[in-house]
KOLVEXKOL-225631 format. One record per residue (C-alpha): residue number from 1; x, y negated, z. Coordinates in nm, 3 decimals, always signed. Each point is the difference from the previous one (the first is absolute). Layout:
FINU resi       u       v       w
FINU  NUM       X       Y       Z
...
END
This chain:
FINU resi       u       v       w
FINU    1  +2.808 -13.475  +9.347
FINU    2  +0.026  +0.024  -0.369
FINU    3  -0.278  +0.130  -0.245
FINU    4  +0.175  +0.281  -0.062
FINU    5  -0.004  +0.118  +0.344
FINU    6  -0.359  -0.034  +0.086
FINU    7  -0.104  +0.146  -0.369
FINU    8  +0.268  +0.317  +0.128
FINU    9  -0.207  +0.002  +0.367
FINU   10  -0.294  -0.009  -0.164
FINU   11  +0.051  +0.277  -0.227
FINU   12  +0.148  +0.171  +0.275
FINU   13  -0.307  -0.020  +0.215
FINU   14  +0.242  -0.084  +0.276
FINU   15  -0.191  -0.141  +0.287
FINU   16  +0.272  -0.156  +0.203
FINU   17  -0.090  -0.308  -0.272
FINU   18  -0.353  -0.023  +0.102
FINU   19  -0.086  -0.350  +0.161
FINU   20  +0.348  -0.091  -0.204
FINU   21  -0.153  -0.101  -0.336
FINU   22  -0.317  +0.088  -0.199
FINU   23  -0.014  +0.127  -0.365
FINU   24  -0.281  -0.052  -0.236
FINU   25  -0.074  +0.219  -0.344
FINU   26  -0.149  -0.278  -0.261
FINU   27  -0.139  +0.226  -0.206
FINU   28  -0.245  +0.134  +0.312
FINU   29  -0.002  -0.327  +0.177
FINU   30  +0.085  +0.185  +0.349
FINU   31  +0.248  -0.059  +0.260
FINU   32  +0.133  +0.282  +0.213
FINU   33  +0.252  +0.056  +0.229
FINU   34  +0.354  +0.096  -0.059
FINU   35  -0.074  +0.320  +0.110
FINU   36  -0.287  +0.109  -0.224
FINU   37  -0.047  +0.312  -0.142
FINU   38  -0.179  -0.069  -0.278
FINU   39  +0.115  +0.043  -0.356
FINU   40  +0.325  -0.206  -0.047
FINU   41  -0.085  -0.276  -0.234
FINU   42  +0.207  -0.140  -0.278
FINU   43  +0.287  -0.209  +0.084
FINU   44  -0.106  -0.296  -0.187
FINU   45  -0.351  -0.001  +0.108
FINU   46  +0.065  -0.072  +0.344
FINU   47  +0.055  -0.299  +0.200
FINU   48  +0.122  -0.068  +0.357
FINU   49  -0.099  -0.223  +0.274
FINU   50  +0.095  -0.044  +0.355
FINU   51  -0.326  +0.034  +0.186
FINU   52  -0.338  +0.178  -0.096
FINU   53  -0.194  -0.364  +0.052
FINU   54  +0.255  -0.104  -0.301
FINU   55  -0.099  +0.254  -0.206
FINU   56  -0.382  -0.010  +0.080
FINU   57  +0.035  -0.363  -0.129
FINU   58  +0.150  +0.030  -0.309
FINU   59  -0.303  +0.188  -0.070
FINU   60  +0.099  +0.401  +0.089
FINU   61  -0.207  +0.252  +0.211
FINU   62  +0.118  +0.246  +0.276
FINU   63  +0.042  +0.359  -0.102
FINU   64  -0.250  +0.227  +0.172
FINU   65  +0.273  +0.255  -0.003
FINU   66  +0.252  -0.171  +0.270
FINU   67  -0.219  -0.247  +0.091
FINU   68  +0.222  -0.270  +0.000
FINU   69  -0.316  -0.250  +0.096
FINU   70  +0.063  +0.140  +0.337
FINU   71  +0.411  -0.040  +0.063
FINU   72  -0.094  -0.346  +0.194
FINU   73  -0.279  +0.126  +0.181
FINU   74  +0.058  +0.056  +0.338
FINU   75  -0.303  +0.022  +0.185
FINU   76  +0.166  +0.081  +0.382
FINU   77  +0.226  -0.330  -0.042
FINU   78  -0.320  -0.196  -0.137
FINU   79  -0.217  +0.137  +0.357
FINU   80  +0.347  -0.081  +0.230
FINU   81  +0.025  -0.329  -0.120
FINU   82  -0.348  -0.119  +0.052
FINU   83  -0.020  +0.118  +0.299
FINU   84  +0.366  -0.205  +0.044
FINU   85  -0.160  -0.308  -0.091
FINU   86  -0.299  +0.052  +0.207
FINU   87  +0.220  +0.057  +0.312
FINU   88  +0.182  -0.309  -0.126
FINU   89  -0.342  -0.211  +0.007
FINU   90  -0.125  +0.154  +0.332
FINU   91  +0.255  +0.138  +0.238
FINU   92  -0.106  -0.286  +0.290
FINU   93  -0.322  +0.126  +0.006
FINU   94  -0.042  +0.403  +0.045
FINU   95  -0.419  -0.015  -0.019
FINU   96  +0.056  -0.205  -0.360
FINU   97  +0.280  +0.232  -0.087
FINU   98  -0.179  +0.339  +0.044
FINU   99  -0.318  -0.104  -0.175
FINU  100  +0.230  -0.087  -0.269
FINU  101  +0.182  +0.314  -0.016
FINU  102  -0.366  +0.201  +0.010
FINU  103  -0.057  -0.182  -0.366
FINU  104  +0.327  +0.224  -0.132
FINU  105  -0.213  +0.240  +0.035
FINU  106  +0.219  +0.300  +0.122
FINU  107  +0.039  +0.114  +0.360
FINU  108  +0.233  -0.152  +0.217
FINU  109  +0.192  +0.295  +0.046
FINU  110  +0.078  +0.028  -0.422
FINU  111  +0.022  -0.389  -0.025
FINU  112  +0.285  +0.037  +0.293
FINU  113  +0.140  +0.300  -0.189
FINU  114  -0.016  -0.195  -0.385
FINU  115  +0.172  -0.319  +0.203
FINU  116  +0.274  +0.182  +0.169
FINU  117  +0.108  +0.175  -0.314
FINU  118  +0.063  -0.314  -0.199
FINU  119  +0.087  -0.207  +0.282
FINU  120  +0.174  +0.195  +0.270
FINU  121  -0.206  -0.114  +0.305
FINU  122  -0.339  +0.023  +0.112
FINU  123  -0.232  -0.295  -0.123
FINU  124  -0.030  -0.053  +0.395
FINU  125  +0.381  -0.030  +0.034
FINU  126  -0.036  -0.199  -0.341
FINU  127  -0.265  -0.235  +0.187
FINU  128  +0.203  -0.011  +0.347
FINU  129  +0.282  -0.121  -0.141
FINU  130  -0.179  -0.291  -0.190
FINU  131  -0.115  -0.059  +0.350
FINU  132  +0.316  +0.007  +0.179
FINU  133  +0.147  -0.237  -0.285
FINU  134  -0.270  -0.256  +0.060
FINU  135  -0.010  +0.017  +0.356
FINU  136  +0.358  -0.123  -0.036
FINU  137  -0.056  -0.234  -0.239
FINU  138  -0.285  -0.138  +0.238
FINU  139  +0.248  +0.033  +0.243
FINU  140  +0.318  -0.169  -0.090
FINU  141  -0.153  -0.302  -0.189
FINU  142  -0.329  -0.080  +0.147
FINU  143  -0.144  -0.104  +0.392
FINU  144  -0.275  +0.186  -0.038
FINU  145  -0.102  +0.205  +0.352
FINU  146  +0.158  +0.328  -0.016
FINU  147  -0.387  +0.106  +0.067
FINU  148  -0.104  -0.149  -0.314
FINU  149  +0.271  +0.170  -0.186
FINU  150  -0.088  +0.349  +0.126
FINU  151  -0.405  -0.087  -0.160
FINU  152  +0.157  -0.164  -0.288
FINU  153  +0.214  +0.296  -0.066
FINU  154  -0.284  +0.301  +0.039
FINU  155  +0.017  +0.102  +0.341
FINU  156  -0.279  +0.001  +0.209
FINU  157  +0.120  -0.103  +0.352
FINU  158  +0.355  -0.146  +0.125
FINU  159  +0.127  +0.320  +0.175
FINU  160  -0.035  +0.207  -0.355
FINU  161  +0.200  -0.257  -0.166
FINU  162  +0.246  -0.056  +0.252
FINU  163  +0.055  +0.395  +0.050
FINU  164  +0.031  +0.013  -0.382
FINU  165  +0.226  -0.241  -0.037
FINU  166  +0.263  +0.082  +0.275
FINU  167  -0.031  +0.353  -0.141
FINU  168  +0.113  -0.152  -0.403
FINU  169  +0.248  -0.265  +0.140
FINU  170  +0.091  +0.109  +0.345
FINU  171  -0.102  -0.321  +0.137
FINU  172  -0.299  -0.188  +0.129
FINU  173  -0.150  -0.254  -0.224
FINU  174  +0.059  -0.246  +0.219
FINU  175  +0.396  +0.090  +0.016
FINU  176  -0.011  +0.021  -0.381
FINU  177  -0.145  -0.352  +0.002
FINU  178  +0.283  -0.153  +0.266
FINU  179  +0.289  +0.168  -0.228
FINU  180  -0.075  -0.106  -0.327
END
């Protein structure tokens, strides 16, 4: 994108640029989004730069105006992905996971709601299948009992895991385990 077309956005206000580039007024020492409507600056008194943190370093403020501070924050992707990693570090162990999830500090119901929005599954779908993946892994490349596996893997007694995993794979574990 040439200069020309982000100073022509910019005076535009056209927001289809926002996230695109930034813009900066020297003479004010903001930054604001392409789709500001404050007074148009002069041409040669502005500067452009790809992202706000560029701008913010070479020593420019966000406009209060557009708030163009705020174009990276996104605080519903910030709440789904740690509670993403936290399933990531816990999903074997549902007692460790839910205490875990309590320190989000939302319900279940909203943190389920936040997840499946930027995910497309439920965090316990999320955590099931990190369980079914393991399982397999366990599985396929290790002797360890198919008892052991079920603990290792978050479930709390062999009939749950077994039931679970026929239900995921269509097969028992242990014809998983003969076939692979």
């Amino acid at each position: 994108m040439t200069e020309q077309e982000m100073w022509d956005a910019a005076r535009t206000n056209d927001a289809s640029y926002d996230g695109i580039f930034f813009y900066a007024v020297k003479t004010t020492g903001i930054y604001c989004r392409p789709s500001c409507k404050s007074k148009a600056p002069k041409r040669d008194s502005v500067c452009f730069f790809d992202t706000s943190k560029e701008a913010r370093e070479a020593g420019f403020r966000p406009c209060k105006r557009c708030r163009s501070d705020l174009l990276d924050y996104q605080p519903m992707q910030d709440i789904a992905s740690e509670v993403k990693r936290k399933i990531d570090e816990a999903f074997s162990s549902q007692t460790k996971l839910h205490e875990q999830l309590k320190d989000v500090g939302l319900t279940l119901r909203r943190i389920t709601d936040i997840f499946k929005e930027e995910y497309g599954v439920t965090p316990k779908e999320y955590a099931d299948s990190l369980r079914l993946k393991e399982a397999k892994r366990l599985l396929a490349n290790s002797g360890e009992k198919i008892i052991n596996i079920a603990f290792l893997t978050g479930f709390s007694s062999l009939s749950a895991f077994n039931r679970f995993f026929k239900n995921q794979t269509g097969r028992t574990p242990s014809d998983y385990r003969r076939k692979v």
